[in-house]
mmCIF file as gemmi writes it, N, C-alpha and C atoms, coordinates in Angstrom:
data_model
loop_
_atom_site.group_PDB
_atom_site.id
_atom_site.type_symbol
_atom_site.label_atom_id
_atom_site.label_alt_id
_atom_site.label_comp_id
_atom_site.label_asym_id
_atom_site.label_entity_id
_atom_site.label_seq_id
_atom_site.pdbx_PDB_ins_code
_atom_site.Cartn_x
_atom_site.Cartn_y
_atom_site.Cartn_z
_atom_site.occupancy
_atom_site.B_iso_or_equiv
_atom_site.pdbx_formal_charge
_atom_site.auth_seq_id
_atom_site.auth_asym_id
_atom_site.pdbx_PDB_model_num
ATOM 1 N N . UNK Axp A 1 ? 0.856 -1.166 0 1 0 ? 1 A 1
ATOM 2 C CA . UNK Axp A 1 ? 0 0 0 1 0 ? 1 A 1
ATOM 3 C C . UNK Axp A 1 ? 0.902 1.229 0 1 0 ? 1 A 1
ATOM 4 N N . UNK Axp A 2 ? 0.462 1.917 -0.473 1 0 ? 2 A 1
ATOM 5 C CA . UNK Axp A 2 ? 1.302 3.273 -1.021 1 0 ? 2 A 1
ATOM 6 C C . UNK Axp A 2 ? 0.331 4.876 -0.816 1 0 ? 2 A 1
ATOM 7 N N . UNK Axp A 3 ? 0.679 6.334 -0.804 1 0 ? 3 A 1
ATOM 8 C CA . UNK Axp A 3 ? -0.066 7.098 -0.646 1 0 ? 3 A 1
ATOM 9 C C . UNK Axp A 3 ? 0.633 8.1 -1.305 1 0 ? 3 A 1
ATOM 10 N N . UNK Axp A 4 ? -0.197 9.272 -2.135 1 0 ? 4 A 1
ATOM 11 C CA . UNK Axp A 4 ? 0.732 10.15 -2.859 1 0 ? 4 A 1
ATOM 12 C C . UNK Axp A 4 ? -0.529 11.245 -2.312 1 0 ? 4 A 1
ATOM 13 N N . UNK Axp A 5 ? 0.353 12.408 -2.486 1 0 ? 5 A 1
ATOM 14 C CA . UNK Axp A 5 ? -0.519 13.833 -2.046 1 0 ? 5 A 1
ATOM 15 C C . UNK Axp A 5 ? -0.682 14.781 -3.91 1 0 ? 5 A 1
ATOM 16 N N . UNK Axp A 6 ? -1.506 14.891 -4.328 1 0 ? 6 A 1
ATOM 17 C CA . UNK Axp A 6 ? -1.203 15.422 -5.765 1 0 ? 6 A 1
ATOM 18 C C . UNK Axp A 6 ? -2.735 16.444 -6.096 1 0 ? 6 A 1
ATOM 19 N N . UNK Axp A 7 ? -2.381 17.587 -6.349 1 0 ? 7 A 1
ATOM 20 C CA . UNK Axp A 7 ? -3.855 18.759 -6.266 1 0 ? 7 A 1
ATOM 21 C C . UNK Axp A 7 ? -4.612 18.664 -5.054 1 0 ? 7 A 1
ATOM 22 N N . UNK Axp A 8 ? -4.163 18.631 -3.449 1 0 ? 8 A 1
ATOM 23 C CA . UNK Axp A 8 ? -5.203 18.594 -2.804 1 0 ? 8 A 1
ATOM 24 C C . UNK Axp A 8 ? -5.67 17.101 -2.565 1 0 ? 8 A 1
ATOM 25 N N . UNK Axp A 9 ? -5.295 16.086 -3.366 1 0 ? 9 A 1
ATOM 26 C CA . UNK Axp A 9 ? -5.892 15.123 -3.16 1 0 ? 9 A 1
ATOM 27 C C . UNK Axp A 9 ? -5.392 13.527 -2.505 1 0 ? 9 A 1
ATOM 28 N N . UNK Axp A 10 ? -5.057 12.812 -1.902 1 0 ? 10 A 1
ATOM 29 C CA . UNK Axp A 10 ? -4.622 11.74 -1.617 1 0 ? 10 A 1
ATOM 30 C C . UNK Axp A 10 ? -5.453 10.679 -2.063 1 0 ? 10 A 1
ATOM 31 N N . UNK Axp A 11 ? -3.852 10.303 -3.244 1 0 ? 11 A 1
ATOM 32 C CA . UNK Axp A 11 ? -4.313 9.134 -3.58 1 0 ? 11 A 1
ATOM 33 C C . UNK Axp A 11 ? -3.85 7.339 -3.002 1 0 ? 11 A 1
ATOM 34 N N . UNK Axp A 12 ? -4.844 6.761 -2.584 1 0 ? 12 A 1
ATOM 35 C CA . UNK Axp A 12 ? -4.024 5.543 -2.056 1 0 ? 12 A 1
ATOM 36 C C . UNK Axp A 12 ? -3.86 4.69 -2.72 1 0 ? 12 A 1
ATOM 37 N N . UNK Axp A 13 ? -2.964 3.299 -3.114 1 0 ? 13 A 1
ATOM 38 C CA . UNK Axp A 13 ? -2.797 2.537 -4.12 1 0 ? 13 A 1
ATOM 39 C C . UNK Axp A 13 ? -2.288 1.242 -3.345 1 0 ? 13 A 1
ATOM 40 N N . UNK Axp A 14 ? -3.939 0.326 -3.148 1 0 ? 14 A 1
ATOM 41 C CA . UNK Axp A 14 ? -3.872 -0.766 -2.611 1 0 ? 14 A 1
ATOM 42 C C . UNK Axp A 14 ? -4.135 -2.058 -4.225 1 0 ? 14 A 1
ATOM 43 N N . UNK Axp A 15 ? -3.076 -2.994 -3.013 1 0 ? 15 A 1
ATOM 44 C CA . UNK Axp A 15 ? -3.165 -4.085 -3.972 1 0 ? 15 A 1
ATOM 45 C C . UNK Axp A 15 ? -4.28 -4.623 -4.385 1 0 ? 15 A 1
ATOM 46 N N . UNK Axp A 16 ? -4.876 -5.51 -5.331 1 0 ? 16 A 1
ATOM 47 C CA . UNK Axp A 16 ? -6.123 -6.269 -5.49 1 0 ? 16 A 1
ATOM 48 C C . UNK Axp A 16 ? -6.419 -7.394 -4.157 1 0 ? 16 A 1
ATOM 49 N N . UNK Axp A 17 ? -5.373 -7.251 -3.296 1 0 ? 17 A 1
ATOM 50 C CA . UNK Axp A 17 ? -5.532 -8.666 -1.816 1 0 ? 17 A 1
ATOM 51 C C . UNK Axp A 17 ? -5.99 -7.239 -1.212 1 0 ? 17 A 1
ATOM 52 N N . UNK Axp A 18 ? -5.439 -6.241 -1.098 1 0 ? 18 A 1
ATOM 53 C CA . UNK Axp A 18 ? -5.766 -5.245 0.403 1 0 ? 18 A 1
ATOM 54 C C . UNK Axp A 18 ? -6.666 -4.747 -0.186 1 0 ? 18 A 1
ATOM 55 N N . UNK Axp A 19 ? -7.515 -4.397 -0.902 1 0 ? 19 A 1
ATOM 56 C CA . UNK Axp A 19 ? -8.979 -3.654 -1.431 1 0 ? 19 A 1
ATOM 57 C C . UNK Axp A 19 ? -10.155 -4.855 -0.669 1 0 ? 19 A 1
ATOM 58 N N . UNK Axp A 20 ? -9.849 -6.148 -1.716 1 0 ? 20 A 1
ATOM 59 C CA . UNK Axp A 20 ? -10.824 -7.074 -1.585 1 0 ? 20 A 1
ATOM 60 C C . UNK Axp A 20 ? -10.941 -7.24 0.076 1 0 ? 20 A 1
ATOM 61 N N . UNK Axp A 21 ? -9.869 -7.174 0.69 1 0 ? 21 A 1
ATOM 62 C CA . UNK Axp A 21 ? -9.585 -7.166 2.363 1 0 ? 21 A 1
ATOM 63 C C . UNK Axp A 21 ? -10.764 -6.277 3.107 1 0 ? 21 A 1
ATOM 64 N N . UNK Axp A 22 ? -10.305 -5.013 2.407 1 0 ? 22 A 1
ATOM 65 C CA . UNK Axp A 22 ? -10.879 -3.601 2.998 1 0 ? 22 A 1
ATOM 66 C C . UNK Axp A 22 ? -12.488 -3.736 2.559 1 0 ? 22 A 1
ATOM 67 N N . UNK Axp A 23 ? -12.835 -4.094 1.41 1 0 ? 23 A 1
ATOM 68 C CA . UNK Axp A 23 ? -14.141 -4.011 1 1 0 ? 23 A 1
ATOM 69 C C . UNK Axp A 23 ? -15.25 -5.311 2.024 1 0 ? 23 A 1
ATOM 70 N N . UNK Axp A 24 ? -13.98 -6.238 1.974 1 0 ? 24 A 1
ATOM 71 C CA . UNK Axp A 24 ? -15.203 -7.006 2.768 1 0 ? 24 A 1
ATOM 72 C C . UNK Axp A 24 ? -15.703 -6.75 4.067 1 0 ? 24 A 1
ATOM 73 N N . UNK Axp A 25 ? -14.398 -5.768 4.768 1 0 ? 25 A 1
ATOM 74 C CA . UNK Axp A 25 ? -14.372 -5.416 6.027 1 0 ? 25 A 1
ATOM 75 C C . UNK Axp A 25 ? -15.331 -3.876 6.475 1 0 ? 25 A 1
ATOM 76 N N . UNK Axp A 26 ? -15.575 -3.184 5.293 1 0 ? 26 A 1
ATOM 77 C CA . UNK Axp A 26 ? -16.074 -2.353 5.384 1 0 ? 26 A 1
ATOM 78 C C . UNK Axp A 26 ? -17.523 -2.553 4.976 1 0 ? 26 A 1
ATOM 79 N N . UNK Axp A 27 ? -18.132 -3.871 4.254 1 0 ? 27 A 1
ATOM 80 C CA . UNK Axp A 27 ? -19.726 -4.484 3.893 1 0 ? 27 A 1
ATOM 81 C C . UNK Axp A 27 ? -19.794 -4.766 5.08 1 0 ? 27 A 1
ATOM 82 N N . UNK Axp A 28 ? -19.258 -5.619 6.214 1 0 ? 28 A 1
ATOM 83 C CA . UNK Axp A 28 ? -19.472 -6.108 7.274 1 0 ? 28 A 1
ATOM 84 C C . UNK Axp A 28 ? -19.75 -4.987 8.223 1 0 ? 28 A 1
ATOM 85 N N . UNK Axp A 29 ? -19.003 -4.235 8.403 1 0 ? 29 A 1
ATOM 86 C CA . UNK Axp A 29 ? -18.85 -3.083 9.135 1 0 ? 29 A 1
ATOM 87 C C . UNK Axp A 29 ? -20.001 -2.252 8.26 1 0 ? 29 A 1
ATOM 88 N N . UNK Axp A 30 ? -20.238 -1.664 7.596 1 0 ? 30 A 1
ATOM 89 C CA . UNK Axp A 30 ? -21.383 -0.732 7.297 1 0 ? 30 A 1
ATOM 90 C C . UNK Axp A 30 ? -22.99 -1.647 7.287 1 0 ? 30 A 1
ATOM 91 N N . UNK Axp A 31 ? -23.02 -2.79 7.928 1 0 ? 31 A 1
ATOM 92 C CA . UNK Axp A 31 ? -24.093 -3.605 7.811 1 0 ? 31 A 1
ATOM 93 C C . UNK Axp A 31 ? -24.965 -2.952 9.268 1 0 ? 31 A 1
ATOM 94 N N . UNK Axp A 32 ? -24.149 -2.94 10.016 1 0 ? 32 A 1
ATOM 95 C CA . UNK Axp A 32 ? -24.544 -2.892 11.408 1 0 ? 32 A 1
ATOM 96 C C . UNK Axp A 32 ? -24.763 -1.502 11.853 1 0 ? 32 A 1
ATOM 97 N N . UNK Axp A 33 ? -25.325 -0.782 12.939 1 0 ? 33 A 1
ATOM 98 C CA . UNK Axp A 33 ? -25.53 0.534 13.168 1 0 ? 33 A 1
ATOM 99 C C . UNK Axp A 33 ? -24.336 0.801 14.348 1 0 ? 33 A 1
ATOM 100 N N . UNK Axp A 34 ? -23.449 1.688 14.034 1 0 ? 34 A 1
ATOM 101 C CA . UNK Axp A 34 ? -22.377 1.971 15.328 1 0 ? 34 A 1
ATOM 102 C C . UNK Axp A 34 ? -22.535 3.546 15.462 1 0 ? 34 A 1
ATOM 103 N N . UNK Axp A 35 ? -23.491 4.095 15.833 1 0 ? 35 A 1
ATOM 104 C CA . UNK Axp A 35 ? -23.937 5.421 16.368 1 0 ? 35 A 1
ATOM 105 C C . UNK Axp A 35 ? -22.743 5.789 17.138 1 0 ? 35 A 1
ATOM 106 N N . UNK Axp A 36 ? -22.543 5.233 18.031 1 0 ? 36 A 1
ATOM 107 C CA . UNK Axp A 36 ? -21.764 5.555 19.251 1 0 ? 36 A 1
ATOM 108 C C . UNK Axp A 36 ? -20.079 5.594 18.863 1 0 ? 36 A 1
ATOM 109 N N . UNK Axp A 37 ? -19.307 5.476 17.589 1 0 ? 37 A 1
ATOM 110 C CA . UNK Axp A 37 ? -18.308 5.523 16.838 1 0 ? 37 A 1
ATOM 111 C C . UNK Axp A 37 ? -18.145 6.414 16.042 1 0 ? 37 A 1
ATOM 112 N N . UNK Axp A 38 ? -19.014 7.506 15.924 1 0 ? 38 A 1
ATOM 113 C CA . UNK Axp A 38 ? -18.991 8.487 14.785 1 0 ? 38 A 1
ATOM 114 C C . UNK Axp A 38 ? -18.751 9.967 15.705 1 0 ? 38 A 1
ATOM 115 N N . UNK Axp A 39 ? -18.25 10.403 15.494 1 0 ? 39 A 1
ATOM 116 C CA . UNK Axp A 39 ? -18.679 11.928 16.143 1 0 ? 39 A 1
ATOM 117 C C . UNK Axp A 39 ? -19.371 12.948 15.279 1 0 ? 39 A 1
ATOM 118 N N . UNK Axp A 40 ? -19.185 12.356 13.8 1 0 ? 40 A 1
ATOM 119 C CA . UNK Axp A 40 ? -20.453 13.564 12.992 1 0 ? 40 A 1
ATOM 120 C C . UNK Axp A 40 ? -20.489 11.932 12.018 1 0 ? 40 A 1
ATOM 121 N N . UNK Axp A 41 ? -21.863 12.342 11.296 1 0 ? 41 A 1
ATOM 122 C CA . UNK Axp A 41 ? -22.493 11.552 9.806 1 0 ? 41 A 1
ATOM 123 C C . UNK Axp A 41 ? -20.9 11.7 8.772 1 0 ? 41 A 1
ATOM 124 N N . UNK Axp A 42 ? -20.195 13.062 8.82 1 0 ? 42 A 1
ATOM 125 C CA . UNK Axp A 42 ? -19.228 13.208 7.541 1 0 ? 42 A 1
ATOM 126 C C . UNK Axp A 42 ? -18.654 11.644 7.439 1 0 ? 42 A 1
ATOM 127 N N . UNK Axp A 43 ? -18.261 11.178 9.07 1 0 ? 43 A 1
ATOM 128 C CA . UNK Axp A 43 ? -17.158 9.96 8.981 1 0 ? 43 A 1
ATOM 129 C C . UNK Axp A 43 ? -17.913 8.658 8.1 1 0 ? 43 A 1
ATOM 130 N N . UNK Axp A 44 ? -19.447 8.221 8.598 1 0 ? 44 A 1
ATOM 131 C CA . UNK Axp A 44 ? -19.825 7.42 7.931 1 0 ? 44 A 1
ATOM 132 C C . UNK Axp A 44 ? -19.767 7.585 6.92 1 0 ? 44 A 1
ATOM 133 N N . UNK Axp A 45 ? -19.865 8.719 6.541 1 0 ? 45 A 1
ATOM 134 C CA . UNK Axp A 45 ? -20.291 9.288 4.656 1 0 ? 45 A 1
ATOM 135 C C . UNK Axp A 45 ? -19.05 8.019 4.199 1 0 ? 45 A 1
ATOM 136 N N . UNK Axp A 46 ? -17.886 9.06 4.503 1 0 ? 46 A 1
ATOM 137 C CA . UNK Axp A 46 ? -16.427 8.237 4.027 1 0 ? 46 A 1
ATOM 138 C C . UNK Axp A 46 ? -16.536 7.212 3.974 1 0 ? 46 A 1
ATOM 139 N N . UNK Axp A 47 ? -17.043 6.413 5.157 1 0 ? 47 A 1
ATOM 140 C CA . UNK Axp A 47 ? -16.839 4.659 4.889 1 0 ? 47 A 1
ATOM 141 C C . UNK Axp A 47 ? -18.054 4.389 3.662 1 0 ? 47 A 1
ATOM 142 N N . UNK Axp A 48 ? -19.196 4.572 3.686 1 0 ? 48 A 1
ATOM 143 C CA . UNK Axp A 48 ? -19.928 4.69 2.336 1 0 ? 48 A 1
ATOM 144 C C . UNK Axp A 48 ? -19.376 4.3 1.137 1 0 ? 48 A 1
ATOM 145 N N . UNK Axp A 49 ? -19.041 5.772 1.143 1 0 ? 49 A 1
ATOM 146 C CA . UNK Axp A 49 ? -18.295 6.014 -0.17 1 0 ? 49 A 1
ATOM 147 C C . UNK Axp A 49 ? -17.374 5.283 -0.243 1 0 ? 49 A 1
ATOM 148 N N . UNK Axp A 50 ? -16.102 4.959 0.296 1 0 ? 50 A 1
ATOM 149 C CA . UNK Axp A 50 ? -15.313 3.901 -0.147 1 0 ? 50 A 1
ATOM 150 C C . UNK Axp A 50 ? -15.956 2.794 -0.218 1 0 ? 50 A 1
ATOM 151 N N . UNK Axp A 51 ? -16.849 2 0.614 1 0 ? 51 A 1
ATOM 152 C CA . UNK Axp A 51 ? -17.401 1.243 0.457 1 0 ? 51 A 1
ATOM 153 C C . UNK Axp A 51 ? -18.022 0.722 -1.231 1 0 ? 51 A 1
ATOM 154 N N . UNK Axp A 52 ? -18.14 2.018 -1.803 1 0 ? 52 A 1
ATOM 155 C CA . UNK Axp A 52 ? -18.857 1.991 -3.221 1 0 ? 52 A 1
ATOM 156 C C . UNK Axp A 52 ? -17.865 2.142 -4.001 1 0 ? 52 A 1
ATOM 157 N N . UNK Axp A 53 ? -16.884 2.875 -3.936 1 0 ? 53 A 1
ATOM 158 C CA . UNK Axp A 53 ? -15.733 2.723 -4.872 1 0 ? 53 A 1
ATOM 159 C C . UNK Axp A 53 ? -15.005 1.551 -4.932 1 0 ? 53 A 1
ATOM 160 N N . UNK Axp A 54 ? -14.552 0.585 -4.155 1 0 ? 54 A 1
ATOM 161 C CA . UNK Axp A 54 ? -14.451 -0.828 -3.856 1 0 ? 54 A 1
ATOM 162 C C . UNK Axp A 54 ? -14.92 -1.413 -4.486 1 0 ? 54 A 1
ATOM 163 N N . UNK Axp A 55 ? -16.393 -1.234 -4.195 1 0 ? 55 A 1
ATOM 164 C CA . UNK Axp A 55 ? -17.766 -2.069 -4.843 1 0 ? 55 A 1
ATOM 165 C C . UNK Axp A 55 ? -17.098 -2.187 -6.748 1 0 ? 55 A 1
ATOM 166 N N . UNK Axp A 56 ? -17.288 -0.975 -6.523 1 0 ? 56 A 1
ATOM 167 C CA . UNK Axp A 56 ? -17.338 -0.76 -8.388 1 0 ? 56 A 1
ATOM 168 C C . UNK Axp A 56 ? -16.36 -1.227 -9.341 1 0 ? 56 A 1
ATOM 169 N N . UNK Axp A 57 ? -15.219 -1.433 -8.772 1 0 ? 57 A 1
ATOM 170 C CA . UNK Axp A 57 ? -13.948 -2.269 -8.72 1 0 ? 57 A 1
ATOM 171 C C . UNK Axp A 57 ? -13.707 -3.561 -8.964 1 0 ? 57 A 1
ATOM 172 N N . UNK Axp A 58 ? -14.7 -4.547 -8.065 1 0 ? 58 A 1
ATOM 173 C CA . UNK Axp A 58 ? -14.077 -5.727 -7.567 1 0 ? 58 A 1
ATOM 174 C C . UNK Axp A 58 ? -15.165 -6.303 -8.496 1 0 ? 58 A 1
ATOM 175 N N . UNK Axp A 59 ? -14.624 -7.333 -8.976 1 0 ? 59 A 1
ATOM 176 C CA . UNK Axp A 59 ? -15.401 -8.822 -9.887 1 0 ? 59 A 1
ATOM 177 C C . UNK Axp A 59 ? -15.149 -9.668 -8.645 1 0 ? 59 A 1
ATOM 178 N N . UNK Axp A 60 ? -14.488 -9.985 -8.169 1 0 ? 60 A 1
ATOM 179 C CA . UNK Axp A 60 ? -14.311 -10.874 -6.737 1 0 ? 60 A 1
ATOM 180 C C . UNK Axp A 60 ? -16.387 -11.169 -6.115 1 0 ? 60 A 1
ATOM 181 N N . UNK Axp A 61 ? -16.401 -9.925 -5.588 1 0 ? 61 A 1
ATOM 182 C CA . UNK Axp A 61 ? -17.605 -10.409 -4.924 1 0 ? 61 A 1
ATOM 183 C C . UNK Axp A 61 ? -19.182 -10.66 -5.662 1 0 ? 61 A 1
ATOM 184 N N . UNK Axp A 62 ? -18.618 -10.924 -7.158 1 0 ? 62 A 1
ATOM 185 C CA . UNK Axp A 62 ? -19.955 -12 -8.066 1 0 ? 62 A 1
ATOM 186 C C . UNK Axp A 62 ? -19.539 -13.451 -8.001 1 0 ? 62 A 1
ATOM 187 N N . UNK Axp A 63 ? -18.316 -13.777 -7.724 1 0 ? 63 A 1
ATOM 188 C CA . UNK Axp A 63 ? -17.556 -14.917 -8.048 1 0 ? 63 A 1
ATOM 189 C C . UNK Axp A 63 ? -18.206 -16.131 -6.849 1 0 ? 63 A 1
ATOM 190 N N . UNK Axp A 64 ? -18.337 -17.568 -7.315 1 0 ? 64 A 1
ATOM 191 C CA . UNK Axp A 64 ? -19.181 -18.096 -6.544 1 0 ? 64 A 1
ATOM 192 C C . UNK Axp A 64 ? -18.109 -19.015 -5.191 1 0 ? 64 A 1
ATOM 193 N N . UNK Axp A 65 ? -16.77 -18.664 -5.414 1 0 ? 65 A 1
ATOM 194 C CA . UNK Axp A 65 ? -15.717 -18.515 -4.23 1 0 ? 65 A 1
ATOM 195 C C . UNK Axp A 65 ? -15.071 -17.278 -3.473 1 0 ? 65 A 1
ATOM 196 N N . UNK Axp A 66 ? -16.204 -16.727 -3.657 1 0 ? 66 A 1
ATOM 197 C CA . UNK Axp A 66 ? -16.143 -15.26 -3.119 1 0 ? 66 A 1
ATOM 198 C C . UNK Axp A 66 ? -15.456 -15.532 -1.699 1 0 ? 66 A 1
ATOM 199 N N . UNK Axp A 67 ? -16.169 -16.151 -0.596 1 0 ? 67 A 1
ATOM 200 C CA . UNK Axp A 67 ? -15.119 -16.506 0.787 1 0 ? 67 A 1
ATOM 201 C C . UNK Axp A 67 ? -13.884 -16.921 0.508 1 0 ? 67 A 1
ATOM 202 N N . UNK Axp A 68 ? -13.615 -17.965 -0.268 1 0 ? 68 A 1
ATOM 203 C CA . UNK Axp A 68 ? -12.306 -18.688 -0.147 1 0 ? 68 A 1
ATOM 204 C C . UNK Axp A 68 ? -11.142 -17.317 -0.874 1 0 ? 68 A 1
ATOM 205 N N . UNK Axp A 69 ? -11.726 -16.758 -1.796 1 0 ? 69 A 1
ATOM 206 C CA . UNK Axp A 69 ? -10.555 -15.576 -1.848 1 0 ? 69 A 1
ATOM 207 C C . UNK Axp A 69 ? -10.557 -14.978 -0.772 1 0 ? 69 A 1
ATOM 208 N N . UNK Axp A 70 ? -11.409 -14.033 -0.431 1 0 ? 70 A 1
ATOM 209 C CA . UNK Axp A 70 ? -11.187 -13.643 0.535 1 0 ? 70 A 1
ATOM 210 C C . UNK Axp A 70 ? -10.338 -14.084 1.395 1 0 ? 70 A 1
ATOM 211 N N . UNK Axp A 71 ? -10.387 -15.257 1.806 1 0 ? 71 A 1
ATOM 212 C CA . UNK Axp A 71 ? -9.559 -15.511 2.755 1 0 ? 71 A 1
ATOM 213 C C . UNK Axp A 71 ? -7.809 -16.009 2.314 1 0 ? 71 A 1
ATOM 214 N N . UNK Axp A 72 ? -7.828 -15.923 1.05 1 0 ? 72 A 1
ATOM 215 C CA . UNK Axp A 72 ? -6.174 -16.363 0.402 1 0 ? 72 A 1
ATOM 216 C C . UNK Axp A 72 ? -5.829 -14.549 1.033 1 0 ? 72 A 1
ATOM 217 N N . UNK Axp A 73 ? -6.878 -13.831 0.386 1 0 ? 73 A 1
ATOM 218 C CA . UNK Axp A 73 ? -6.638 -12.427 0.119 1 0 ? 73 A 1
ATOM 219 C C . UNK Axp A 73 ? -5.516 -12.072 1.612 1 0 ? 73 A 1
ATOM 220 N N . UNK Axp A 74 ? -6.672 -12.397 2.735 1 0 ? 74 A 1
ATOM 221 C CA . UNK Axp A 74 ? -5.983 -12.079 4.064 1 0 ? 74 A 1
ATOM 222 C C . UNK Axp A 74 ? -5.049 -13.027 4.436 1 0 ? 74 A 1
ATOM 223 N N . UNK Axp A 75 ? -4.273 -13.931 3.674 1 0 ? 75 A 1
ATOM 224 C CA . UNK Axp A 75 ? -3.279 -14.579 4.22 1 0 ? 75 A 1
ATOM 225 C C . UNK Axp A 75 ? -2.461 -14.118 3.664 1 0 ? 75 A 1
ATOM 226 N N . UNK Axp A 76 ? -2.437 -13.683 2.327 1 0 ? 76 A 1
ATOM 227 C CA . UNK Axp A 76 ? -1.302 -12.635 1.955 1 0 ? 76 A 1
ATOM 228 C C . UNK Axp A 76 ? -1.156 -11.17 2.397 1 0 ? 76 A 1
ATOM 229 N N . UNK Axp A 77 ? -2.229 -10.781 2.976 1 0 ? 77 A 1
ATOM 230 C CA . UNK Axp A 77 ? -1.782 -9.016 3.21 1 0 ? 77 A 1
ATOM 231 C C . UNK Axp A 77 ? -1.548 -9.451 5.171 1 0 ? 77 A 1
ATOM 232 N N . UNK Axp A 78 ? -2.103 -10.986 6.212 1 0 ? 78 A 1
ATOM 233 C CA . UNK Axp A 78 ? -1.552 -10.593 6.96 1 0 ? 78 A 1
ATOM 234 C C . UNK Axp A 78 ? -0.341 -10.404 7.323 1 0 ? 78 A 1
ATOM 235 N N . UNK Axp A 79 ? 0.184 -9.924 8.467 1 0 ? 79 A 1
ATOM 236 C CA . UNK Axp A 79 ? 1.809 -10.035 9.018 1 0 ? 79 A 1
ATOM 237 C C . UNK Axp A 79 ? 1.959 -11.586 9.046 1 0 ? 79 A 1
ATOM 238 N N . UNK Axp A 80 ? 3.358 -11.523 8.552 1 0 ? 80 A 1
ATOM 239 C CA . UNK Axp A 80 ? 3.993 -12.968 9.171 1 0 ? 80 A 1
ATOM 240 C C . UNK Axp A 80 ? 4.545 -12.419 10.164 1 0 ? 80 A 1
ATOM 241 N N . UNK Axp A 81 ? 4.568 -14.223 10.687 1 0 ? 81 A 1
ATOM 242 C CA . UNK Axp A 81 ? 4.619 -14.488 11.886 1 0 ? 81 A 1
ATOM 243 C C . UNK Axp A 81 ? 6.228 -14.542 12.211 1 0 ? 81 A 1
């Protein structure tokens, strides 16, 4: 994962393992109501929205081994041991 600052804007540049990672973690996480984690709506907005840019991205989550990547996904982006 990588981050560049260019017009104002930060761009991040995750692998196809750390997106599919982040996207599943953020469907799971935006499923549920966590009121008590936000201090304004702006923050949810953000997870949203990435949430949908992810979305729009990934062929992964039509695929009918959608879990089992997932989970190669997180054995390559976790820490070794």
């Amino acid at each position: 994962m990588e981050s560049i600052e260019r017009n104002g804007n930060i761009l991040i540049d995750l692998s196809s393992d750390e997106a599919l990672v982040l996207l599943d973690w953020l469907y799971r996480f935006n499923e549920r109501e966590h009121p008590s984690l936000f201090q304004d709506q702006a923050e949810q907005r953000v997870l949203w929205d990435l949430e949908c840019v992810l979305e729009k991205l990934s062929v992964e989550i039509f695929k009918p081994d959608y879990e089992g990547l997932v989970a190669k996904a997180r054995e390559k982006v976790r820490d070794k041991e």
